[in-house]
Each structure stands twice: as C-alpha cells, then as structure tokens.
PDB file of N, CA, C and O in Angstrom, chain B, residues numbered from 101:
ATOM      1  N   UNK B 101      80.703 -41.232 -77.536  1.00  0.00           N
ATOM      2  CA  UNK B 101      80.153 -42.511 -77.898  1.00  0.00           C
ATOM      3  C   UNK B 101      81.193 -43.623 -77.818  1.00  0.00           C
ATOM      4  O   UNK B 101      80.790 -44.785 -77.761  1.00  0.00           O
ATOM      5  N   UNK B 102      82.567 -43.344 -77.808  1.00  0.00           N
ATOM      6  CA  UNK B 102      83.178 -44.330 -78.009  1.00  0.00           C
ATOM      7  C   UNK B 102      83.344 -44.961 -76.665  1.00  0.00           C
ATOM      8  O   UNK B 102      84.034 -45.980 -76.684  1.00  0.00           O
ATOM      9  N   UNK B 103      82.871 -44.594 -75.498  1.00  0.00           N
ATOM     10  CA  UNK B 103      82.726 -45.094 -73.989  1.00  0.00           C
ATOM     11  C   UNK B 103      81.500 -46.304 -74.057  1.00  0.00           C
ATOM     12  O   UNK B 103      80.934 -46.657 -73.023  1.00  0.00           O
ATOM     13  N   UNK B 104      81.152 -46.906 -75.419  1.00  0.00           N
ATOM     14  CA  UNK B 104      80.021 -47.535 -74.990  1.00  0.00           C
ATOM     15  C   UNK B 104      80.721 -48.881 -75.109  1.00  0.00           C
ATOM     16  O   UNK B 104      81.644 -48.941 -75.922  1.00  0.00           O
ATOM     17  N   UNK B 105      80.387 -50.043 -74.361  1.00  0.00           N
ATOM     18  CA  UNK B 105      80.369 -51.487 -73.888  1.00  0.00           C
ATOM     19  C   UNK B 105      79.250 -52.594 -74.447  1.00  0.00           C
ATOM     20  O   UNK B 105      78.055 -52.729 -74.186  1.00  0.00           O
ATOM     21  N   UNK B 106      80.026 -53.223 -75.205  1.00  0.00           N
ATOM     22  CA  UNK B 106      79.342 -53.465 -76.288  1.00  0.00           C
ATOM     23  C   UNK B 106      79.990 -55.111 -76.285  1.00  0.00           C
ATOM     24  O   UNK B 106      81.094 -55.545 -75.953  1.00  0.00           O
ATOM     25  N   UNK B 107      78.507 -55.909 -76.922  1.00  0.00           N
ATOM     26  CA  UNK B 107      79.383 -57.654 -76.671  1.00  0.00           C
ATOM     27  C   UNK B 107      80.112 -58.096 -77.482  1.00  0.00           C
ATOM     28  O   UNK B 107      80.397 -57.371 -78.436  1.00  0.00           O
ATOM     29  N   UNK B 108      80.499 -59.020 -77.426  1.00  0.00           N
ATOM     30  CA  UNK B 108      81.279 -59.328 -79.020  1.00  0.00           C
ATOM     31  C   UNK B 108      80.410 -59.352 -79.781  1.00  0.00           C
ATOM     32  O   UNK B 108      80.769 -58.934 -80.882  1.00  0.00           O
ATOM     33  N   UNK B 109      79.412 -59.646 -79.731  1.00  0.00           N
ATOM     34  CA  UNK B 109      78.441 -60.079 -81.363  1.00  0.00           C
ATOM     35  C   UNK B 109      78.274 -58.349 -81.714  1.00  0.00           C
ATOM     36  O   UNK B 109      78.360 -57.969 -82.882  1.00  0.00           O
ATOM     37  N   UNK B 110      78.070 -57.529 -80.767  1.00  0.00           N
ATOM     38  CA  UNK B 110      77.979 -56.352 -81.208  1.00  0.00           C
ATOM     39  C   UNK B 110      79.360 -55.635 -82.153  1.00  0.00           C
ATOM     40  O   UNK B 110      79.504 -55.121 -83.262  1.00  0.00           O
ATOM     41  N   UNK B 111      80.173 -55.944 -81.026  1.00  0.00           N
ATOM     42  CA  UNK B 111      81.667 -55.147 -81.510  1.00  0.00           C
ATOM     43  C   UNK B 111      82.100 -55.786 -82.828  1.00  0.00           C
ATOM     44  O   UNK B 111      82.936 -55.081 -83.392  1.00  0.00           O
ATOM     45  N   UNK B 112      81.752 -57.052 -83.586  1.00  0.00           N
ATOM     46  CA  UNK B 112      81.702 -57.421 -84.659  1.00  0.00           C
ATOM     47  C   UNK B 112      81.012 -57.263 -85.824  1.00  0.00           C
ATOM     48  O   UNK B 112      81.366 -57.430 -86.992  1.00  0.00           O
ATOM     49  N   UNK B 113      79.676 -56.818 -85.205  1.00  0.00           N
ATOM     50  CA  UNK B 113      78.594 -56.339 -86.144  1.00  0.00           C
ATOM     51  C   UNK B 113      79.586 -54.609 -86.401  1.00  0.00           C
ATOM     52  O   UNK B 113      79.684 -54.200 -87.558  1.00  0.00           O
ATOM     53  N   UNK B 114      80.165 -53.853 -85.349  1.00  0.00           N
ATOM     54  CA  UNK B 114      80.405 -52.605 -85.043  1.00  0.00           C
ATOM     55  C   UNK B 114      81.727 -52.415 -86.144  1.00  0.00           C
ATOM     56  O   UNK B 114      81.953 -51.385 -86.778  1.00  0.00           O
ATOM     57  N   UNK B 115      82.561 -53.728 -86.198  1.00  0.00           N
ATOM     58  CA  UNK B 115      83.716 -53.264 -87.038  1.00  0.00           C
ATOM     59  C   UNK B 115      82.735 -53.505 -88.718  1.00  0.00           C
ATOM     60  O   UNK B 115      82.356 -52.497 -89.314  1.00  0.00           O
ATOM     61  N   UNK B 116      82.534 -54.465 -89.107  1.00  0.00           N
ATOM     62  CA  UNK B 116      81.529 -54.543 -90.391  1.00  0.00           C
ATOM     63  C   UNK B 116      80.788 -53.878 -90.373  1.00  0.00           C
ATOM     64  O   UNK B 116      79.868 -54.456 -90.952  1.00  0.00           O
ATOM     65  N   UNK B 117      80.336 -52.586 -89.982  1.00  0.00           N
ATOM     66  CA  UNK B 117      80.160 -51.677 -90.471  1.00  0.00           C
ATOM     67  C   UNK B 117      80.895 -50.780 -90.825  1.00  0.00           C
ATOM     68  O   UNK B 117      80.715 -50.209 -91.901  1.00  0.00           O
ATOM     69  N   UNK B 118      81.910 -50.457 -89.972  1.00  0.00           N
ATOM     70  CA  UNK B 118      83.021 -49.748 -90.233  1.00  0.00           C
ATOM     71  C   UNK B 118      83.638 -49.940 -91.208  1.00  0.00           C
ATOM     72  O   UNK B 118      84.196 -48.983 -91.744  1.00  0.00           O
ATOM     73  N   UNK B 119      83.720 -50.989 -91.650  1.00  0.00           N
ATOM     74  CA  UNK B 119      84.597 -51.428 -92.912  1.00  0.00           C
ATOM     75  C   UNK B 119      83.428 -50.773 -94.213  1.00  0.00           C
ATOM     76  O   UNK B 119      83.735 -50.130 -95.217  1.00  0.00           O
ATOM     77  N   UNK B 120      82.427 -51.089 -93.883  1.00  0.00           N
ATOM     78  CA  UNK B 120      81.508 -50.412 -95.021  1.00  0.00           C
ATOM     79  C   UNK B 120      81.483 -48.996 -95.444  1.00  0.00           C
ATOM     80  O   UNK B 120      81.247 -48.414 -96.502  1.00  0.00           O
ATOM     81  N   UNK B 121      81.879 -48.572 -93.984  1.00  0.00           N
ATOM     82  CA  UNK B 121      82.029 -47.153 -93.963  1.00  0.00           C
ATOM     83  C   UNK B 121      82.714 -46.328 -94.779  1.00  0.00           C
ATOM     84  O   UNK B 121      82.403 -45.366 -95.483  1.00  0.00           O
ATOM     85  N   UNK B 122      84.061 -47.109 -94.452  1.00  0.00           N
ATOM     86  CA  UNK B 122      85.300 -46.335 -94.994  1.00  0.00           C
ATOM     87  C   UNK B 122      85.239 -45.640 -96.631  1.00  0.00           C
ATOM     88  O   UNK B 122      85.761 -44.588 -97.002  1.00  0.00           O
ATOM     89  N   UNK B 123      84.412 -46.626 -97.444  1.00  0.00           N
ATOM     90  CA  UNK B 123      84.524 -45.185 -98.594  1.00  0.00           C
ATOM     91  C   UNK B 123      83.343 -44.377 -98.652  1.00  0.00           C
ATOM     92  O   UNK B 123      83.298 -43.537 -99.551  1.00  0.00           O
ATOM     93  N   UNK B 124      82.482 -44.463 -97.946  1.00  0.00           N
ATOM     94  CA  UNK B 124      81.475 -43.095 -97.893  1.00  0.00           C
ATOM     95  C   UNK B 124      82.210 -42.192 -97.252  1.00  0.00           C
ATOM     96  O   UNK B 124      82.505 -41.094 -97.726  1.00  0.00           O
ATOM     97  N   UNK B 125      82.562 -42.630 -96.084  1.00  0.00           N
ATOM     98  CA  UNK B 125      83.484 -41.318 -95.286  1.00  0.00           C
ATOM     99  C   UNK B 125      84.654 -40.495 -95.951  1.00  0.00           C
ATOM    100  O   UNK B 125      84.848 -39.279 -95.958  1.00  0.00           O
ATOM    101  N   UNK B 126      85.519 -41.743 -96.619  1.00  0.00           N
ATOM    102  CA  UNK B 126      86.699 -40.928 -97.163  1.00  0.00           C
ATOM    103  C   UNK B 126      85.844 -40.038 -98.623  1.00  0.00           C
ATOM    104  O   UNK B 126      86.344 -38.959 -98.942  1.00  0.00           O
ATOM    105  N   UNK B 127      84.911 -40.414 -99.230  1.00  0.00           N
ATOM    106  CA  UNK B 127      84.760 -39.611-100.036  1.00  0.00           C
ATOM    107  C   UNK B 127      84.131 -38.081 -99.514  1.00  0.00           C
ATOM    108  O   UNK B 127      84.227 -36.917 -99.905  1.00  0.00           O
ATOM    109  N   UNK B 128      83.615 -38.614 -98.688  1.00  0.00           N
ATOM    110  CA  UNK B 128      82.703 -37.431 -97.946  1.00  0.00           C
ATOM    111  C   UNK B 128      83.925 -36.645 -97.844  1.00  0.00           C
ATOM    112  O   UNK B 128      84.345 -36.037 -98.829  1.00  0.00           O
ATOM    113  N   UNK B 129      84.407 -36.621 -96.946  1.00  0.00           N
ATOM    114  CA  UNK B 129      85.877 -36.163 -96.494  1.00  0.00           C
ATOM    115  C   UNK B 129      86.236 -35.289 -97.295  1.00  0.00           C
ATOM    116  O   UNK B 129      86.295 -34.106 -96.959  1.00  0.00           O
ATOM    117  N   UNK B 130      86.559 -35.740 -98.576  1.00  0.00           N
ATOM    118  CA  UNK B 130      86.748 -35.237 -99.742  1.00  0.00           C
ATOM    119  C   UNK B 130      85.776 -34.123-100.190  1.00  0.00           C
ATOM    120  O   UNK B 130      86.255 -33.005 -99.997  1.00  0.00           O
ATOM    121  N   UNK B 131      85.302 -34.123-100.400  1.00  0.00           N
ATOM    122  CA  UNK B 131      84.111 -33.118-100.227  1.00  0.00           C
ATOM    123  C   UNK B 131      84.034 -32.012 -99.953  1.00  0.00           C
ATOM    124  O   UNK B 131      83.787 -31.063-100.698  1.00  0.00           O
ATOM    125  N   UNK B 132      84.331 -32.028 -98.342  1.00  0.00           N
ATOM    126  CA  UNK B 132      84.010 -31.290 -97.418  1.00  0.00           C
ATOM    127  C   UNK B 132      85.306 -30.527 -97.287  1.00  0.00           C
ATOM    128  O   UNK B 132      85.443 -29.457 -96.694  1.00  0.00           O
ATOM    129  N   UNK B 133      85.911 -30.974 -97.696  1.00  0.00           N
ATOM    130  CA  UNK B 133      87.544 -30.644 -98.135  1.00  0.00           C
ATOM    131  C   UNK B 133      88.018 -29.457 -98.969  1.00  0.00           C
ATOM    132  O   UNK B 133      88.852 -28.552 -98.967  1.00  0.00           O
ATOM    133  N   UNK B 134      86.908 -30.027 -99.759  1.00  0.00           N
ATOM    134  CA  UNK B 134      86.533 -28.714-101.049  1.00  0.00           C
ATOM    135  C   UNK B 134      86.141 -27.861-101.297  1.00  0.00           C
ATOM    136  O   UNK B 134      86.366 -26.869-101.991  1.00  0.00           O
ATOM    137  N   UNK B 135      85.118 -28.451-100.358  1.00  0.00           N
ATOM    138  CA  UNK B 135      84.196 -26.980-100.102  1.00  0.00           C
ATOM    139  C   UNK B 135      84.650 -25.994 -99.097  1.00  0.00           C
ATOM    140  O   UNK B 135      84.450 -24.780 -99.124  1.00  0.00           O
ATOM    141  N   UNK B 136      85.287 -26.678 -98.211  1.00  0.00           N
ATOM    142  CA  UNK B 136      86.098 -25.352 -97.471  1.00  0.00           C
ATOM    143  C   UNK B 136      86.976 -25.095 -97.979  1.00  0.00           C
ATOM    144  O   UNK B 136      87.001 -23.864 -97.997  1.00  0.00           O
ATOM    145  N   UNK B 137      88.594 -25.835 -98.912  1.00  0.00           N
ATOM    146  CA  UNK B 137      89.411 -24.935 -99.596  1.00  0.00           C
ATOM    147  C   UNK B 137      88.602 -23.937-100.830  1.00  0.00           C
ATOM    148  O   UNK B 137      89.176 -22.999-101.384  1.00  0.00           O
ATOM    149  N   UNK B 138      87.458 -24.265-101.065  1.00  0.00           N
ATOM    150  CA  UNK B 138      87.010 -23.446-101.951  1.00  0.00           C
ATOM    151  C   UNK B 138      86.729 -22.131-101.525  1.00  0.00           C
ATOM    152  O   UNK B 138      86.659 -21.177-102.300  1.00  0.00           O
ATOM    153  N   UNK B 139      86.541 -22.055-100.113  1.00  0.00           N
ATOM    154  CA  UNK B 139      85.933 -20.333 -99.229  1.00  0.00           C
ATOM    155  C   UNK B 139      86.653 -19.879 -99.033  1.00  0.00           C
ATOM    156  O   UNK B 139      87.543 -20.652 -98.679  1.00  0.00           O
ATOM    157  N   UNK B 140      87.099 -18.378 -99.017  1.00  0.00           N
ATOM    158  CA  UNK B 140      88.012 -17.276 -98.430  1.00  0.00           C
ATOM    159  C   UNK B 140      87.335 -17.504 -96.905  1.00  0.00           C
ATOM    160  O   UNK B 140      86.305 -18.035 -96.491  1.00  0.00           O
ATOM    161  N   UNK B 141      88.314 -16.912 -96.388  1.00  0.00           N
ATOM    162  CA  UNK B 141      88.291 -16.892 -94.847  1.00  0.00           C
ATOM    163  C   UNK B 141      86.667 -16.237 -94.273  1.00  0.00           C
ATOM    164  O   UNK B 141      85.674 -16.748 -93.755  1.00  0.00           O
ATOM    165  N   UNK B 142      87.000 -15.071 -94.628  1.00  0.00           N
ATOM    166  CA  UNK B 142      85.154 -14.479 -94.859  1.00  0.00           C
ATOM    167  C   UNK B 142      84.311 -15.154 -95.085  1.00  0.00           C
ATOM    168  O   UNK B 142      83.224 -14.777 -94.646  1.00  0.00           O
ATOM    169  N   UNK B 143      84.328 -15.978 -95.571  1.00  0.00           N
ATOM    170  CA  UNK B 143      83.296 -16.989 -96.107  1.00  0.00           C
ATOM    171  C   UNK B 143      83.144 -18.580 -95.369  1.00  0.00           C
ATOM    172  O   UNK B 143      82.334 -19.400 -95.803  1.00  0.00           O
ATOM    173  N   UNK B 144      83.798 -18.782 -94.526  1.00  0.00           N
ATOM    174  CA  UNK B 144      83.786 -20.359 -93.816  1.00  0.00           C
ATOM    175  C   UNK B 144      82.514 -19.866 -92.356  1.00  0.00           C
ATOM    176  O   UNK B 144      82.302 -20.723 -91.498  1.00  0.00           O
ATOM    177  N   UNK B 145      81.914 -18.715 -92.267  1.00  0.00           N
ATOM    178  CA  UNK B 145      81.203 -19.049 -91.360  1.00  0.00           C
ATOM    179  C   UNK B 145      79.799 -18.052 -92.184  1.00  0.00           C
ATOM    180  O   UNK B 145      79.672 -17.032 -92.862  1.00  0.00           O
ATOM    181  N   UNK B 146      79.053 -19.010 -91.657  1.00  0.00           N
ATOM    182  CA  UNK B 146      77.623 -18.234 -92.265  1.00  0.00           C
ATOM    183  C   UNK B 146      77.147 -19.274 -93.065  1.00  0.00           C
ATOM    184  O   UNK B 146      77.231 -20.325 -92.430  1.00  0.00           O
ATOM    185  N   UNK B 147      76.501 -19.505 -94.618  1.00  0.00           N
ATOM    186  CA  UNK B 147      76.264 -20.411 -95.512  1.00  0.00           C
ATOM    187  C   UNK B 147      77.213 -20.816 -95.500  1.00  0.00           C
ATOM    188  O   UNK B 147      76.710 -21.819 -96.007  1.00  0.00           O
ATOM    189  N   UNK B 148      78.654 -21.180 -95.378  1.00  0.00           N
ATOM    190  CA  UNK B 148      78.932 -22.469 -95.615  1.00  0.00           C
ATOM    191  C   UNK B 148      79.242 -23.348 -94.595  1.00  0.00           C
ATOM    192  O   UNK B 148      80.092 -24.220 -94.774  1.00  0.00           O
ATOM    193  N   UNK B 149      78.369 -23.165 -93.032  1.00  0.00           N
ATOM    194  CA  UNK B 149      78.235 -23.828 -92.384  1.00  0.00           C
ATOM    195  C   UNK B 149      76.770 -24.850 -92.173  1.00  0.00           C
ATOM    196  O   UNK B 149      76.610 -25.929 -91.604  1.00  0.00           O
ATOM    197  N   UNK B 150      75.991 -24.092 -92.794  1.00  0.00           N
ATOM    198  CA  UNK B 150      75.147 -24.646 -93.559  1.00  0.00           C
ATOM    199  C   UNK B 150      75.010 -25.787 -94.324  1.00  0.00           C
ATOM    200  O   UNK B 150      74.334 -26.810 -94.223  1.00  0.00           O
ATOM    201  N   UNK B 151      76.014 -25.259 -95.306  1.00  0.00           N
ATOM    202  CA  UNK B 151      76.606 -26.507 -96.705  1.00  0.00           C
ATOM    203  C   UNK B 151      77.102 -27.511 -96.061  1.00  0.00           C
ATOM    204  O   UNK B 151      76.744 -28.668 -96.285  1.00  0.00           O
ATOM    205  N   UNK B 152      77.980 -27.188 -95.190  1.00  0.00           N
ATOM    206  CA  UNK B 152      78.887 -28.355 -94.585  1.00  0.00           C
ATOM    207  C   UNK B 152      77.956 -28.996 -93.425  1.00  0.00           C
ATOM    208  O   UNK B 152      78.302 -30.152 -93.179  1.00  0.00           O
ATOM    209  N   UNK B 153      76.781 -28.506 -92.593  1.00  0.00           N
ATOM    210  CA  UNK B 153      75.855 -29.491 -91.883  1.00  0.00           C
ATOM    211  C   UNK B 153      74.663 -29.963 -93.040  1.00  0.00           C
ATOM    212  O   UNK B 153      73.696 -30.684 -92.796  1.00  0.00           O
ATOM    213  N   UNK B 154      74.970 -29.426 -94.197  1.00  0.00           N
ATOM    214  CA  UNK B 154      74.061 -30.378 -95.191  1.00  0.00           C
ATOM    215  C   UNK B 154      74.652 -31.886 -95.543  1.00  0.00           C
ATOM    216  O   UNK B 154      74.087 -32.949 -95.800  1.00  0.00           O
ATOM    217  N   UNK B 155      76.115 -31.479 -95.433  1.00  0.00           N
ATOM    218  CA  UNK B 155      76.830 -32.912 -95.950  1.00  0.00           C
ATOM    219  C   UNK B 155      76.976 -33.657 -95.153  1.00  0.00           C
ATOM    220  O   UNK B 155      77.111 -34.816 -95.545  1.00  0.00           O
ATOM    221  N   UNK B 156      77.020 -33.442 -93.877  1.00  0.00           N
ATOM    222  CA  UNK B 156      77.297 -34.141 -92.352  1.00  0.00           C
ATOM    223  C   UNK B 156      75.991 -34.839 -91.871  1.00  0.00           C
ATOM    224  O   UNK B 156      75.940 -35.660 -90.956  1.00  0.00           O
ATOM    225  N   UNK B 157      74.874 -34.369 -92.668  1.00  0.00           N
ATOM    226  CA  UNK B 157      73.566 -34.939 -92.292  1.00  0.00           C
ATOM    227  C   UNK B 157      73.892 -35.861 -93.182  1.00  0.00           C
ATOM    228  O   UNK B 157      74.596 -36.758 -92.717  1.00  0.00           O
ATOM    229  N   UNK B 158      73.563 -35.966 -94.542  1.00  0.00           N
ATOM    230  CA  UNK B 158      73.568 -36.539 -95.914  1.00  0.00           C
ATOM    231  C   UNK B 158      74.222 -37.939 -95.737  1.00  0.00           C
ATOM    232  O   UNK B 158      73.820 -39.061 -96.043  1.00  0.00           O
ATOM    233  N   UNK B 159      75.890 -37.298 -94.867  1.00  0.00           N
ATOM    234  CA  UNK B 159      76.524 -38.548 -94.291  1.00  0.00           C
ATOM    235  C   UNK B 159      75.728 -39.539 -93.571  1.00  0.00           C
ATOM    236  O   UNK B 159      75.574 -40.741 -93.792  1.00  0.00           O
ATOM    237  N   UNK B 160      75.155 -38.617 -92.472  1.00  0.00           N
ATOM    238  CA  UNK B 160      74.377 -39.643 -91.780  1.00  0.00           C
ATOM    239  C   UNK B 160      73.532 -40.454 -92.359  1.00  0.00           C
ATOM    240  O   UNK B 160      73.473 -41.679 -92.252  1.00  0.00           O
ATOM    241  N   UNK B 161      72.566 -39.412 -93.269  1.00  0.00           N
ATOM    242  CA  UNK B 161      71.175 -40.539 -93.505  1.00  0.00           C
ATOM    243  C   UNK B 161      72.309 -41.780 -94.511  1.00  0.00           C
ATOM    244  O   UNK B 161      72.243 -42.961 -94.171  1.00  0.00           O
ATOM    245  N   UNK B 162      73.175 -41.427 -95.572  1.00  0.00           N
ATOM    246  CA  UNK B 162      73.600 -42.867 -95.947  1.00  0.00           C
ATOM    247  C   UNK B 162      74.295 -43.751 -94.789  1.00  0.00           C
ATOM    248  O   UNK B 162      73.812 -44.879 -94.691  1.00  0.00           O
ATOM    249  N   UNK B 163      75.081 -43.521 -94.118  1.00  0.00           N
ATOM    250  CA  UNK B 163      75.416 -44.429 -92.787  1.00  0.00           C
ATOM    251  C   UNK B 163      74.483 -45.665 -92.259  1.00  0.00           C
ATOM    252  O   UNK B 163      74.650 -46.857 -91.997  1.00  0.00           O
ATOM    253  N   UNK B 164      73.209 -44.550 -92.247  1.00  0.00           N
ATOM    254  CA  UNK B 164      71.799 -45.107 -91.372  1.00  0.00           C
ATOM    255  C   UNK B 164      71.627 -46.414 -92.300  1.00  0.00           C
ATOM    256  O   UNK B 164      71.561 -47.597 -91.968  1.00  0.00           O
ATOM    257  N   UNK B 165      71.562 -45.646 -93.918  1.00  0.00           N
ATOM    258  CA  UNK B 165      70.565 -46.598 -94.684  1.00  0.00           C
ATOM    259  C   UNK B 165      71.776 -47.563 -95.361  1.00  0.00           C
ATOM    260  O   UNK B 165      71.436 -48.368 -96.228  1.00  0.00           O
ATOM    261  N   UNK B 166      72.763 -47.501 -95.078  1.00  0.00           N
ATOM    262  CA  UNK B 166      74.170 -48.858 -94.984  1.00  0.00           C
ATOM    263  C   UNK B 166      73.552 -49.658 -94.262  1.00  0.00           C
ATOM    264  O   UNK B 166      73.120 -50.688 -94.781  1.00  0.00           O
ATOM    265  N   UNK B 167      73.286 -49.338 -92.513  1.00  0.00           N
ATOM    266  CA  UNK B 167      72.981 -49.912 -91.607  1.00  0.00           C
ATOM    267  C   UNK B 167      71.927 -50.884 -91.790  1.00  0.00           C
ATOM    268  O   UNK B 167      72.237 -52.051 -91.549  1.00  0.00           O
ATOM    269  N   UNK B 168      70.710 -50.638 -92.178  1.00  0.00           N
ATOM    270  CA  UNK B 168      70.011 -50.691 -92.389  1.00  0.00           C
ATOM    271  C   UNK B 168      69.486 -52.337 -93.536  1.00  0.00           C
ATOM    272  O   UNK B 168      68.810 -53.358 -93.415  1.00  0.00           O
ATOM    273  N   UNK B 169      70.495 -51.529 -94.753  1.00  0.00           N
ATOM    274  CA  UNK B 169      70.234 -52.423 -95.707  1.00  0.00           C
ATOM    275  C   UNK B 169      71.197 -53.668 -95.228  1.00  0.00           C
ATOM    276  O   UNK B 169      70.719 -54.710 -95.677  1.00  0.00           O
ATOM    277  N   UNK B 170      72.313 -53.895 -94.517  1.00  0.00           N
ATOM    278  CA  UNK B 170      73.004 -54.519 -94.038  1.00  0.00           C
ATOM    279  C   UNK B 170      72.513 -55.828 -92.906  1.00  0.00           C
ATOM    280  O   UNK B 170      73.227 -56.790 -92.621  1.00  0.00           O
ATOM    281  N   UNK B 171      71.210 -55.584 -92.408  1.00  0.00           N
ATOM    282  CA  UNK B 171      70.102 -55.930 -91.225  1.00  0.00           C
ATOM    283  C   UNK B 171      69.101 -56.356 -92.180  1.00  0.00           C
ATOM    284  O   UNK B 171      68.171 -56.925 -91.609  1.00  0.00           O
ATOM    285  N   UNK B 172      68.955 -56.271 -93.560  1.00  0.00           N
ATOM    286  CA  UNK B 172      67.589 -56.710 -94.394  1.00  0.00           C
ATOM    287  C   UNK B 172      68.547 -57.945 -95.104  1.00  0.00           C
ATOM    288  O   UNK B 172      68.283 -59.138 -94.958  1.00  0.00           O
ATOM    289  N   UNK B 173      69.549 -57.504 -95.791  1.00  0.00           N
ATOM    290  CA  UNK B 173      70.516 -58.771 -96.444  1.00  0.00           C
ATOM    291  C   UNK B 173      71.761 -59.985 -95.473  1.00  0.00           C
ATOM    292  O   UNK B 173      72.718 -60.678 -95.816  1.00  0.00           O
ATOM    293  N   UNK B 174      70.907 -59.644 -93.910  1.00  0.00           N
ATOM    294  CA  UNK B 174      71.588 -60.643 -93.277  1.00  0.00           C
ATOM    295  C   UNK B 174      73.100 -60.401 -92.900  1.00  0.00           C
ATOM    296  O   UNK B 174      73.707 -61.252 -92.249  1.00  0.00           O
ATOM    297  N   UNK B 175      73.788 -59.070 -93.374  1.00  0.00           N
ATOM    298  CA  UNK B 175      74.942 -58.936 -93.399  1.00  0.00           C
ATOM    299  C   UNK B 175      75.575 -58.434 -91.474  1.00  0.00           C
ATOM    300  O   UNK B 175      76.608 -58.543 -90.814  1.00  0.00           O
ATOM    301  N   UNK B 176      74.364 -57.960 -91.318  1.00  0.00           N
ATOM    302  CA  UNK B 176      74.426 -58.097 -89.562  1.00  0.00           C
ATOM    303  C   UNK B 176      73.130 -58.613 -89.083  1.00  0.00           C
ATOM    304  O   UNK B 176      72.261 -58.968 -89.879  1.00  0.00           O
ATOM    305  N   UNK B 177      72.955 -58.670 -87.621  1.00  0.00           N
ATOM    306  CA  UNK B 177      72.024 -59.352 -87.233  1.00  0.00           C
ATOM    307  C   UNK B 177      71.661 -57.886 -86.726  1.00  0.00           C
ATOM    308  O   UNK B 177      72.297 -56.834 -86.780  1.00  0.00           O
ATOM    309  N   UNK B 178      70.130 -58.271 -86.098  1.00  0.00           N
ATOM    310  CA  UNK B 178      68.936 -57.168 -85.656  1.00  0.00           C
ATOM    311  C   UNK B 178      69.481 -57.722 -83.841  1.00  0.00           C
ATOM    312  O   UNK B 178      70.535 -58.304 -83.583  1.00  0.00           O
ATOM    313  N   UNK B 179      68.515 -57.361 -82.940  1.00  0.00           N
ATOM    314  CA  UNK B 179      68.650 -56.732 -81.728  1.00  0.00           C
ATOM    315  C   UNK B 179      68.715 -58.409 -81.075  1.00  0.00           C
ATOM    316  O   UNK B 179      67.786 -59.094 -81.504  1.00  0.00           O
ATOM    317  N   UNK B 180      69.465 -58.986 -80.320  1.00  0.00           N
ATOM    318  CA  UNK B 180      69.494 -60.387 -80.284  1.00  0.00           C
ATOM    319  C   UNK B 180      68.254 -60.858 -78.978  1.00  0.00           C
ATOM    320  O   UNK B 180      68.054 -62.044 -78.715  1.00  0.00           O
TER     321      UNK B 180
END
C-alpha cells in the first residue's frame, strides 16, 4: 500500500490520521506484546493466532471508525 500516489489534500488528510493513530497503535502494540510474551513456544501457533487476528481486526474496525468520525466532525474532508 505504501506505492499509492496520492494528492496533497490527500497526503495531508493521510498524515492526520496518522497522527491520530499513533496511540491506538502503540497501545495495541502493547498488547499484542503480551500476549505473545505471555505463550510458551508451544503455544504461539494455534489459538493464539487467533487471539492475535482478533486484535489486528479490533485494530482495524477502531482505525476505520477514527476515520470515519474524523469525516463527520470535519476533521478531514470526504471524496473531493
């Protein structure tokens, strides 16, 4: 994704989000961090790959609904 070409109004909308990002991700991060130092070796494949595409979704849908609410309060613009 990072091959995409994008205008300025985009690549500006693209960093303000990013900036929004940064503490969902780093907490996520955190997280996910935990939950794998928490598994013995035996244990990082099977359910807790599972766990960890539960949190990687979870990430997403809040990302989305950042996005989202960000496009209702004017904080970016919609499709120009």
């Amino acid at each position: 994704m990072d091959t995409l070409t994008l205008t300025p109004e985009q690549e500006q909308r693209a960093d303000e989000l990013y900036q929004r990002f940064q503490d969902l991700f780093c907490e996520e991060a955190k997280r996910v961090a935990r939950l794998l130092a928490s598994k013995s070796d035996d244990q990082l494949l099977g359910k807790t790959e599972f766990e960890l595409r539960d949190r990687v979704h979870e990430l997403a849908a809040r990302s989305l609904q950042t996005a989202l609410d960000e496009r209702k309060k004017g904080g970016t613009r919609g499709r120009p």
